[in-house]
N, CA, C and O atoms as a Maestro MAE file, in Angstrom:
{
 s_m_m2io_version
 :::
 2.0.0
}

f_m_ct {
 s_m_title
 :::
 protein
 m_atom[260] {
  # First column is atom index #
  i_m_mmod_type
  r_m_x_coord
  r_m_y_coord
  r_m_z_coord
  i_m_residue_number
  s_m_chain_name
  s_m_pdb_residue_name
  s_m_pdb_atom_name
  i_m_atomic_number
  :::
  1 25 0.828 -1.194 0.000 1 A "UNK " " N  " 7
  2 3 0.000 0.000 0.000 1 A "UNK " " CA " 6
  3 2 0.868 1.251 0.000 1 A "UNK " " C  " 6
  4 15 0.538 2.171 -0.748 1 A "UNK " " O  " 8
  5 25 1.888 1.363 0.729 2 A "UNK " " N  " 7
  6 3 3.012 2.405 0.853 2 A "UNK " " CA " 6
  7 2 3.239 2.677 -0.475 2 A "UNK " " C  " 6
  8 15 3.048 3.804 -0.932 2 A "UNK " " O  " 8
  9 25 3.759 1.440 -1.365 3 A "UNK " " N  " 7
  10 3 4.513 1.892 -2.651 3 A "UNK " " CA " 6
  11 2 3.250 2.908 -3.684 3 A "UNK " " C  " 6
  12 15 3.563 3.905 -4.334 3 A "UNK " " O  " 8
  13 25 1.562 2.209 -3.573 4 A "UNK " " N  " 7
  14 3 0.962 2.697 -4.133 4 A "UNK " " CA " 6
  15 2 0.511 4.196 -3.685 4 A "UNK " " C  " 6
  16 15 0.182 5.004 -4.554 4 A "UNK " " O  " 8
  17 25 0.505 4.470 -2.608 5 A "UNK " " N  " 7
  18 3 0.219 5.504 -2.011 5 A "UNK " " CA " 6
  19 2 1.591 7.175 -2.527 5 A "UNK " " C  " 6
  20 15 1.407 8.390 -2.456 5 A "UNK " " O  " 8
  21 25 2.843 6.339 -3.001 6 A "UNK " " N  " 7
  22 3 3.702 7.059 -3.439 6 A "UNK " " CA " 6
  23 2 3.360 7.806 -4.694 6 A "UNK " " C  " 6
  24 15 3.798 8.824 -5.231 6 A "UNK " " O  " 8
  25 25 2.534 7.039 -4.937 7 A "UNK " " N  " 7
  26 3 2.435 7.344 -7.033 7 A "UNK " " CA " 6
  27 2 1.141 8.080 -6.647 7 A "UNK " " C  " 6
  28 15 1.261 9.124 -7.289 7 A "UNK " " O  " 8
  29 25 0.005 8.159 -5.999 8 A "UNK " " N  " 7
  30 3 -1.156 8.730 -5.942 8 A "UNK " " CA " 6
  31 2 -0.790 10.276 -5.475 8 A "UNK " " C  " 6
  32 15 0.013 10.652 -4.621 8 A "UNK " " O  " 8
  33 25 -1.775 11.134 -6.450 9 A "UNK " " N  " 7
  34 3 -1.929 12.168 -6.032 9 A "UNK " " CA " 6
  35 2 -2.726 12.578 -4.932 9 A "UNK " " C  " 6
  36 15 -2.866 11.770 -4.014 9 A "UNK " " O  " 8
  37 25 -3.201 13.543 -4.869 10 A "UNK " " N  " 7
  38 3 -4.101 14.142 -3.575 10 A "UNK " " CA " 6
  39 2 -5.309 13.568 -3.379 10 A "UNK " " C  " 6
  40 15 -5.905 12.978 -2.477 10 A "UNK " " O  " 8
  41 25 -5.571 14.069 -4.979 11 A "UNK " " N  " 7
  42 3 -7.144 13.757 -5.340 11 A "UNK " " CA " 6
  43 2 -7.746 12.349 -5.067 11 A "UNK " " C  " 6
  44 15 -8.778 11.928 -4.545 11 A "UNK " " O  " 8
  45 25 -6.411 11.696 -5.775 12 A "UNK " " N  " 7
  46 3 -6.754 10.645 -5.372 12 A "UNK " " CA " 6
  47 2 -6.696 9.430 -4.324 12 A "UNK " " C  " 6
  48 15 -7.400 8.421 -4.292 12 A "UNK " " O  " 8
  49 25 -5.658 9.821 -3.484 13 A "UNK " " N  " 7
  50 3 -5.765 9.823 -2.091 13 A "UNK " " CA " 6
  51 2 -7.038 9.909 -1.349 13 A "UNK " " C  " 6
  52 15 -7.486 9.052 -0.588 13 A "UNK " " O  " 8
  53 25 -7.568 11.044 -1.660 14 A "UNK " " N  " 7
  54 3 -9.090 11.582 -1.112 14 A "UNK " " CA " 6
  55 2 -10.239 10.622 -1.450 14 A "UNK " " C  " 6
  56 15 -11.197 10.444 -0.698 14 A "UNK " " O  " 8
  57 25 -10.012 9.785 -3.092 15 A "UNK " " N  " 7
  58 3 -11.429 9.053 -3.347 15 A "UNK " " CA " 6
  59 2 -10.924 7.663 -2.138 15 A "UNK " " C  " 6
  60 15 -11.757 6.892 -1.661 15 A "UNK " " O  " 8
  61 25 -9.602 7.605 -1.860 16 A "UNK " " N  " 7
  62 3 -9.171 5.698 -1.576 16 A "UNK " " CA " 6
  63 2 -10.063 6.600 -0.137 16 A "UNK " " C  " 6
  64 15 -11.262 6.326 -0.097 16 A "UNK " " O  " 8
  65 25 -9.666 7.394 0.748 17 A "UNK " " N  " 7
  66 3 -10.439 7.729 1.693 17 A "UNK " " CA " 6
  67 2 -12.200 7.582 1.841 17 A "UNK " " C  " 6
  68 15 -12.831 7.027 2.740 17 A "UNK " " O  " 8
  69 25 -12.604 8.145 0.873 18 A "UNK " " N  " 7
  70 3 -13.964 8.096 0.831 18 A "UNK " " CA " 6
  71 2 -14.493 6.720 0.608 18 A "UNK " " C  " 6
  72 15 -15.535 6.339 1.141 18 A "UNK " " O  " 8
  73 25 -13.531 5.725 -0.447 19 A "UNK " " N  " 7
  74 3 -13.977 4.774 -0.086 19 A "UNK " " CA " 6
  75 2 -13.686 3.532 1.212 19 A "UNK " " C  " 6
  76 15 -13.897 2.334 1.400 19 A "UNK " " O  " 8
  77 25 -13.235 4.394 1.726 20 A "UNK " " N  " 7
  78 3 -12.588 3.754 3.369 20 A "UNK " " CA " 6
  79 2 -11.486 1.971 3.077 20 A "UNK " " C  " 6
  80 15 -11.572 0.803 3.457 20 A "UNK " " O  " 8
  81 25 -10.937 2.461 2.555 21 A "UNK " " N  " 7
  82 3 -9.904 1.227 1.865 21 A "UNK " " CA " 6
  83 2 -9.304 0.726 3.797 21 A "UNK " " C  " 6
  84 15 -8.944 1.583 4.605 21 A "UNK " " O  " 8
  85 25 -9.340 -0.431 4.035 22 A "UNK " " N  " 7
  86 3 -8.825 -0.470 5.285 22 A "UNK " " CA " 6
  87 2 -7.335 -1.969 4.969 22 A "UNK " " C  " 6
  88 15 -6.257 -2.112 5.546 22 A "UNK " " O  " 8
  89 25 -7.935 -2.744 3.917 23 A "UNK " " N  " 7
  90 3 -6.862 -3.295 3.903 23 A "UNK " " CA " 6
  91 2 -5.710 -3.263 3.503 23 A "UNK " " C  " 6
  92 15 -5.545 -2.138 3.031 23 A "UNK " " O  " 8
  93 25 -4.704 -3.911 3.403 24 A "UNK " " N  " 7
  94 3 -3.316 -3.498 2.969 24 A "UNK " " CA " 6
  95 2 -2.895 -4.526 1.626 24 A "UNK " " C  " 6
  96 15 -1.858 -4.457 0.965 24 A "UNK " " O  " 8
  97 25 -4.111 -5.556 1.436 25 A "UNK " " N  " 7
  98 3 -3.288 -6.881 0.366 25 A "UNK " " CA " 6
  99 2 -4.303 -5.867 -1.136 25 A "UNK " " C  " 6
  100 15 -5.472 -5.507 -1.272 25 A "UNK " " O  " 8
  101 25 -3.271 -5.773 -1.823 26 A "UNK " " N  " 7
  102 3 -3.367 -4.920 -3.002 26 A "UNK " " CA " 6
  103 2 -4.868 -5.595 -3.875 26 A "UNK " " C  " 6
  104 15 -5.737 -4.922 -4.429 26 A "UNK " " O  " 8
  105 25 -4.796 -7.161 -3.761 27 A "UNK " " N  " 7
  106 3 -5.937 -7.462 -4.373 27 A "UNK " " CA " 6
  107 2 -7.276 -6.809 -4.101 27 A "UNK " " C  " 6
  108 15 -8.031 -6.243 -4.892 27 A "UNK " " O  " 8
  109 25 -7.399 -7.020 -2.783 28 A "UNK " " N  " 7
  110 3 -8.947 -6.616 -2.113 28 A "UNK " " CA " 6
  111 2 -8.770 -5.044 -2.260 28 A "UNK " " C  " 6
  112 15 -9.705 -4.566 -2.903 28 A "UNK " " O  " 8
  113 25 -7.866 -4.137 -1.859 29 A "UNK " " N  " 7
  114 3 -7.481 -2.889 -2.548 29 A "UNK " " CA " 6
  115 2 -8.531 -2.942 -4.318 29 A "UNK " " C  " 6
  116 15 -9.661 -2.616 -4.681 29 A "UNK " " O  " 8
  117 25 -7.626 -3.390 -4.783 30 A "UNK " " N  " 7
  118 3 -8.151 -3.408 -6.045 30 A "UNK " " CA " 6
  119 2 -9.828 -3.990 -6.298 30 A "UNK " " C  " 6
  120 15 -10.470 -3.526 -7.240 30 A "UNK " " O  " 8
  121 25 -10.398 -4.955 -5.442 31 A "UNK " " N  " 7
  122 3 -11.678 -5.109 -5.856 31 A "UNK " " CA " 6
  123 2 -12.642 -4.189 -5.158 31 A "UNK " " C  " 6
  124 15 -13.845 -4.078 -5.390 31 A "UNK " " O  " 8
  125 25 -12.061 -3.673 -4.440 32 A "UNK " " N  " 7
  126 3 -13.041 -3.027 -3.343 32 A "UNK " " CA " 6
  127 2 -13.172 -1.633 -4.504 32 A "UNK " " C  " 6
  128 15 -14.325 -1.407 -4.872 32 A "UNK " " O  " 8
  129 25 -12.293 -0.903 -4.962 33 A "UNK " " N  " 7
  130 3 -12.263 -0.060 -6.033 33 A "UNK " " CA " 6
  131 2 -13.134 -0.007 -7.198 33 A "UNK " " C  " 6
  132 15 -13.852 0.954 -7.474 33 A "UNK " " O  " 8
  133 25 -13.039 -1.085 -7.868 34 A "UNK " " N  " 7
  134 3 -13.747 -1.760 -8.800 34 A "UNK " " CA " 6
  135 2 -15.095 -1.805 -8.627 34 A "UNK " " C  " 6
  136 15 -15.922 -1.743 -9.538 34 A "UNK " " O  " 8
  137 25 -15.378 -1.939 -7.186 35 A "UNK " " N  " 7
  138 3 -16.479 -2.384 -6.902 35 A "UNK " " CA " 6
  139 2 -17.181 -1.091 -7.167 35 A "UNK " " C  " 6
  140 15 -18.200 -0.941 -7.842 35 A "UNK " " O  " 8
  141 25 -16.104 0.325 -6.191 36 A "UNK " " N  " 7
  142 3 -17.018 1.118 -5.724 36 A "UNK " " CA " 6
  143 2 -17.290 1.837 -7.267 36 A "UNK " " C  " 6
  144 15 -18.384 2.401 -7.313 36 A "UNK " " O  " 8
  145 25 -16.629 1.901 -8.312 37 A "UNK " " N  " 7
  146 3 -16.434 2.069 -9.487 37 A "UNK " " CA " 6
  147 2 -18.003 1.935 -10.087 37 A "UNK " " C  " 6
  148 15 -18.763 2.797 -10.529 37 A "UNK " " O  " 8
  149 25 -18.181 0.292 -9.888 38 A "UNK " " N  " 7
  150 3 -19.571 -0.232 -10.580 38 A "UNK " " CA " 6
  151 2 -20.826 0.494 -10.056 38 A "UNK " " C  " 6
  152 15 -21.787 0.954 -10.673 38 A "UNK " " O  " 8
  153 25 -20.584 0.469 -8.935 39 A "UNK " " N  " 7
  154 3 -21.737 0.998 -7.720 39 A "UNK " " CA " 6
  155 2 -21.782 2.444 -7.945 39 A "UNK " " C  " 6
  156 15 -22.950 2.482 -8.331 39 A "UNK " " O  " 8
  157 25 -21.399 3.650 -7.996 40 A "UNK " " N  " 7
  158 3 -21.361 4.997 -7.560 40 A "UNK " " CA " 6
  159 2 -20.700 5.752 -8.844 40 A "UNK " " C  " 6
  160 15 -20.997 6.944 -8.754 40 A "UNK " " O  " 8
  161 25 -19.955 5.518 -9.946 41 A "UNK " " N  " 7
  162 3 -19.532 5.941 -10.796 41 A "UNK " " CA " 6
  163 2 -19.675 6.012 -12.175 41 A "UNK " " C  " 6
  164 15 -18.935 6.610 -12.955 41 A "UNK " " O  " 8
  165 25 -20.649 5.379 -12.424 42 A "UNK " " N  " 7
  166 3 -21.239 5.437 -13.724 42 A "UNK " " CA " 6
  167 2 -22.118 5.978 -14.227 42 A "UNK " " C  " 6
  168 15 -23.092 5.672 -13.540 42 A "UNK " " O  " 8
  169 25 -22.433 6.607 -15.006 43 A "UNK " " N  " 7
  170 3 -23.996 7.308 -15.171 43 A "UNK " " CA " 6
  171 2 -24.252 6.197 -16.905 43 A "UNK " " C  " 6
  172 15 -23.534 5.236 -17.184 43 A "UNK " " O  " 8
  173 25 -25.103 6.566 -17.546 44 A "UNK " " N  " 7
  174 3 -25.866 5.963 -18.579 44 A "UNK " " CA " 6
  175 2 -24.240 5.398 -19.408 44 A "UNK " " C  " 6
  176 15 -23.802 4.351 -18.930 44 A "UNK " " O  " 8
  177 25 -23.719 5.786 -20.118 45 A "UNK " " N  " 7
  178 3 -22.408 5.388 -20.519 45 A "UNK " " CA " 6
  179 2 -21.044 6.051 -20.595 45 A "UNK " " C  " 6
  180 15 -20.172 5.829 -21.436 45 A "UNK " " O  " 8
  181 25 -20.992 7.116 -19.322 46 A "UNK " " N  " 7
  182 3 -19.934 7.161 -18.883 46 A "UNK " " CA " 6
  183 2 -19.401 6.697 -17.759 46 A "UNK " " C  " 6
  184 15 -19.983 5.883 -17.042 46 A "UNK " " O  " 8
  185 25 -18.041 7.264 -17.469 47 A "UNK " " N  " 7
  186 3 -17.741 7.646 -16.187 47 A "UNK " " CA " 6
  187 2 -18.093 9.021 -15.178 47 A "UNK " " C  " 6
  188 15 -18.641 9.975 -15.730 47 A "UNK " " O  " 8
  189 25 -17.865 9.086 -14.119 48 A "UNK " " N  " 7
  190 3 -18.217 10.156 -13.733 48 A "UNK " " CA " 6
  191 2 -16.633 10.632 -13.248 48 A "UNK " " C  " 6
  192 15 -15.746 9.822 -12.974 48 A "UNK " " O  " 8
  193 25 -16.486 12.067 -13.207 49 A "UNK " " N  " 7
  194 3 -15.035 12.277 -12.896 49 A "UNK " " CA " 6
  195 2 -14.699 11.507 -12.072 49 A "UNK " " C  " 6
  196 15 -13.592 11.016 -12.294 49 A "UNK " " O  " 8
  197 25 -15.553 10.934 -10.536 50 A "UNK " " N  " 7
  198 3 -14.824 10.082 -9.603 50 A "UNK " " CA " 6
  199 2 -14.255 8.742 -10.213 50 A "UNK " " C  " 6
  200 15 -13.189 8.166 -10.000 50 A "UNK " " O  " 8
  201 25 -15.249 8.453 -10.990 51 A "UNK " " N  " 7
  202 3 -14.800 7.345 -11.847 51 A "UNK " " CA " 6
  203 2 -13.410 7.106 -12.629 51 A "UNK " " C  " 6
  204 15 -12.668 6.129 -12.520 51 A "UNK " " O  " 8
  205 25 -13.245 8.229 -13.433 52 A "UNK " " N  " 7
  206 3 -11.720 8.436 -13.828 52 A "UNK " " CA " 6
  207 2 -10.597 8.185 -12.768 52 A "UNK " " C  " 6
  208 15 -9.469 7.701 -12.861 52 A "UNK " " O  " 8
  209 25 -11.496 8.815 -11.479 53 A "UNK " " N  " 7
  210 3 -10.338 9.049 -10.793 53 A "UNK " " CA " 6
  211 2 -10.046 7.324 -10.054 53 A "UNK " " C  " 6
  212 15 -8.886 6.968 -9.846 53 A "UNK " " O  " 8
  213 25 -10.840 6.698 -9.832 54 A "UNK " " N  " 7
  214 3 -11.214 5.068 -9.472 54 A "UNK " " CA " 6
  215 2 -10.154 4.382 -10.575 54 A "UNK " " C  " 6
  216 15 -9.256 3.583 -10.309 54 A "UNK " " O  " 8
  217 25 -10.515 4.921 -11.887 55 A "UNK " " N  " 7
  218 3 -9.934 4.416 -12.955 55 A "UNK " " CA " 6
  219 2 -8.171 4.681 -12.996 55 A "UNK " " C  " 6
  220 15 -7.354 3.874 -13.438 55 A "UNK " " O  " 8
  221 25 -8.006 5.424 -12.673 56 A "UNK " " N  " 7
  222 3 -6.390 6.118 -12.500 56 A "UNK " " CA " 6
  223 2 -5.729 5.404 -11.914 56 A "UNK " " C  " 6
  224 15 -4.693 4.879 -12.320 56 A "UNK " " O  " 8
  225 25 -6.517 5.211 -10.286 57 A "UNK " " N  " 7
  226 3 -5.752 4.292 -9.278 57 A "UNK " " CA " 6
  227 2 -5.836 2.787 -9.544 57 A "UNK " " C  " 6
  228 15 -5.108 2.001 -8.939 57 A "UNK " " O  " 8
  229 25 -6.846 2.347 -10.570 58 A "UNK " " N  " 7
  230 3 -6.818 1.217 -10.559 58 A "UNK " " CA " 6
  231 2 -5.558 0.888 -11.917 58 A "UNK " " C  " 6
  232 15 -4.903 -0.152 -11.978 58 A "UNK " " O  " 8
  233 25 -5.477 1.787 -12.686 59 A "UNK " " N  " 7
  234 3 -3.920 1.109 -13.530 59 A "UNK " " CA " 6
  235 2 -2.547 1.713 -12.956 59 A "UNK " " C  " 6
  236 15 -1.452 1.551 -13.495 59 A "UNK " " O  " 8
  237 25 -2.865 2.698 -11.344 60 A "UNK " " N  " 7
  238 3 -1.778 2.704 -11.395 60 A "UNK " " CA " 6
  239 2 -1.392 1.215 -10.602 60 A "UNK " " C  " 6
  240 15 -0.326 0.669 -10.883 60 A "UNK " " O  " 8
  241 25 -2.230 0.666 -9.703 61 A "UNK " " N  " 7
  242 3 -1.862 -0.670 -9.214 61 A "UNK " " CA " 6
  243 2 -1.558 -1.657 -10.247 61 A "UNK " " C  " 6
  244 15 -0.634 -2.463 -10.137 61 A "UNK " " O  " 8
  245 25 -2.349 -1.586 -11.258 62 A "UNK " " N  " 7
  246 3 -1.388 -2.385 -12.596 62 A "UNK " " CA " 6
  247 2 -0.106 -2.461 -12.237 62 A "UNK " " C  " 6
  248 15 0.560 -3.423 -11.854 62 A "UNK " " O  " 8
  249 25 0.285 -0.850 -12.476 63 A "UNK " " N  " 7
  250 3 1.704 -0.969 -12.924 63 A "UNK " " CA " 6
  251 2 2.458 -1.115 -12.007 63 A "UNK " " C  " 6
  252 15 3.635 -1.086 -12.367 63 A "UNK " " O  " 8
  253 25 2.233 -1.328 -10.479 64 A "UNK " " N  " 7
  254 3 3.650 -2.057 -9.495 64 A "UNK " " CA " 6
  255 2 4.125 -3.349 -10.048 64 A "UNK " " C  " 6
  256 15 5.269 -3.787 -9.925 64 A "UNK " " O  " 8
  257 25 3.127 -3.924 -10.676 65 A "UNK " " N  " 7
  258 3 4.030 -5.034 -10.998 65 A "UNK " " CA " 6
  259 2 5.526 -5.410 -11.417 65 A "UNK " " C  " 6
  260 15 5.841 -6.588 -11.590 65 A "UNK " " O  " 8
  :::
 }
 m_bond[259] {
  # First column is bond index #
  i_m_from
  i_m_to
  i_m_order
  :::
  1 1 2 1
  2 2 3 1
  3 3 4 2
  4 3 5 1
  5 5 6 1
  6 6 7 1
  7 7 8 2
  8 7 9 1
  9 9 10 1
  10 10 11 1
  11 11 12 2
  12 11 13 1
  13 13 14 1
  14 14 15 1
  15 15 16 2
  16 15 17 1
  17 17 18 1
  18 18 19 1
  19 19 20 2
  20 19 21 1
  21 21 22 1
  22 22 23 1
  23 23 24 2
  24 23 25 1
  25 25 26 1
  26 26 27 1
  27 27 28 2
  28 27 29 1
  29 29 30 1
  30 30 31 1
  31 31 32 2
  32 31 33 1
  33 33 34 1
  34 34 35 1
  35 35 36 2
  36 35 37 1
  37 37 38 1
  38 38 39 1
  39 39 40 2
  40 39 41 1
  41 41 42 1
  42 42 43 1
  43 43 44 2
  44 43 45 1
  45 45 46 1
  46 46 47 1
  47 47 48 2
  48 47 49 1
  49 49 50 1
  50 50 51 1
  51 51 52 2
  52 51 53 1
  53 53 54 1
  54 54 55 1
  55 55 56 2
  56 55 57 1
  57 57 58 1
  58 58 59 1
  59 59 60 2
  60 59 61 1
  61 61 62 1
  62 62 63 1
  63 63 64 2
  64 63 65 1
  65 65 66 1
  66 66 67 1
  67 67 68 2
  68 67 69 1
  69 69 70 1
  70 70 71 1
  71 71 72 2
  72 71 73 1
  73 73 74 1
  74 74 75 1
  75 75 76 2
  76 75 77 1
  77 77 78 1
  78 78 79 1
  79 79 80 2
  80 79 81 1
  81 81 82 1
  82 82 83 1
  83 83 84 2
  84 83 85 1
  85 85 86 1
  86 86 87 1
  87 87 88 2
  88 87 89 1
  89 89 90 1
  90 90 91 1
  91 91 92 2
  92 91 93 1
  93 93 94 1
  94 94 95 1
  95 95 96 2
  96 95 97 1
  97 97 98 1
  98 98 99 1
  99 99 100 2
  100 99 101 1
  101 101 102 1
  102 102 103 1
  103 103 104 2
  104 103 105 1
  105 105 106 1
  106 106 107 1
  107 107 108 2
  108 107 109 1
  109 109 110 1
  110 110 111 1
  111 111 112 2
  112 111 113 1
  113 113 114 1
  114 114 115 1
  115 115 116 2
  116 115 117 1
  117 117 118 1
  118 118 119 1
  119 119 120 2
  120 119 121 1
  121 121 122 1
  122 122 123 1
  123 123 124 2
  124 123 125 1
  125 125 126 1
  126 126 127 1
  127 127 128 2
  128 127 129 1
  129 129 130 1
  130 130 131 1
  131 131 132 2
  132 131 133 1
  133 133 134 1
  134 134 135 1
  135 135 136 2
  136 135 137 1
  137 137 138 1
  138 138 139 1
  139 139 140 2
  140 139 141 1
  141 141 142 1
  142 142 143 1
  143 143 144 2
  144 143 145 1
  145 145 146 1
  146 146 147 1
  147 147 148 2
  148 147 149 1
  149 149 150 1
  150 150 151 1
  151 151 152 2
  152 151 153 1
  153 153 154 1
  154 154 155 1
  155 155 156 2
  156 155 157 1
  157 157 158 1
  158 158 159 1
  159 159 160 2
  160 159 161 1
  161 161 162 1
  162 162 163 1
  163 163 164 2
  164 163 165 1
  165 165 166 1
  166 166 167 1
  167 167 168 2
  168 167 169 1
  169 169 170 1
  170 170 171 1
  171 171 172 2
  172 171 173 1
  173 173 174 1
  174 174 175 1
  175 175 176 2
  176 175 177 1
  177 177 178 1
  178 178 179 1
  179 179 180 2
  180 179 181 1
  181 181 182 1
  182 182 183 1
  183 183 184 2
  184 183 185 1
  185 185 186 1
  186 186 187 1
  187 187 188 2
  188 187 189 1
  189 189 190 1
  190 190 191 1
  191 191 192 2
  192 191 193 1
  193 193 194 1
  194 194 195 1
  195 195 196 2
  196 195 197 1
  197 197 198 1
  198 198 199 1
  199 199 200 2
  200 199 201 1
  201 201 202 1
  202 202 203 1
  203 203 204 2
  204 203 205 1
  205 205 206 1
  206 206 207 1
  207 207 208 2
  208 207 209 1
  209 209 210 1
  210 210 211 1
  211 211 212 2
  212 211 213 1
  213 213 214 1
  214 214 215 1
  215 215 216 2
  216 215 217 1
  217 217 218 1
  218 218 219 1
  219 219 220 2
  220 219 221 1
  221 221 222 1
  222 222 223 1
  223 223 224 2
  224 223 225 1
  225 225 226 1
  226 226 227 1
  227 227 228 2
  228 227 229 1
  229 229 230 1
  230 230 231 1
  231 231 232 2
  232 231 233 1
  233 233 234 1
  234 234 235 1
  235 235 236 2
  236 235 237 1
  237 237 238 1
  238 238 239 1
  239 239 240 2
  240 239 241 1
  241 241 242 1
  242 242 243 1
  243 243 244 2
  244 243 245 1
  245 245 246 1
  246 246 247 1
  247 247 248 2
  248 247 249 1
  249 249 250 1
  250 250 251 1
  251 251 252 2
  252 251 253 1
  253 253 254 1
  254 254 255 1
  255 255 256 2
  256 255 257 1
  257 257 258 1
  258 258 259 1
  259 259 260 2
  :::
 }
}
């Protein structure tokens, strides 16, 4: 979580907050995101800016690999 928390900006710092991220194993990180993504961020066929921003953090966890 440290390493990902390096690469995140403010903003998006602020959505992992709102969505109250409590664990530390990157997977559940990542589905819990996803989730909140499906649930709260979509309108008819977009994203909603939070969504982008859901979307951001979710390839930047891609890329620790």
């Amino acid at each position: 979580m440290t390493e990902l928390l390096k690469k995140l900006t403010n903003e998006e710092k602020a959505v992992l907050e709102k969505i109250n991220i409590v664990s530390s194993d990157m997977a559940e990180i990542e589905e819990q995101i996803a989730d909140y993504l499906q649930l709260h961020c979509l309108t008819d066929n977009d994203l909603t800016e939070e969504g982008l921003i859901c979307e951001n953090i979710l390839n930047k966890i891609g890329s620790l690999d």
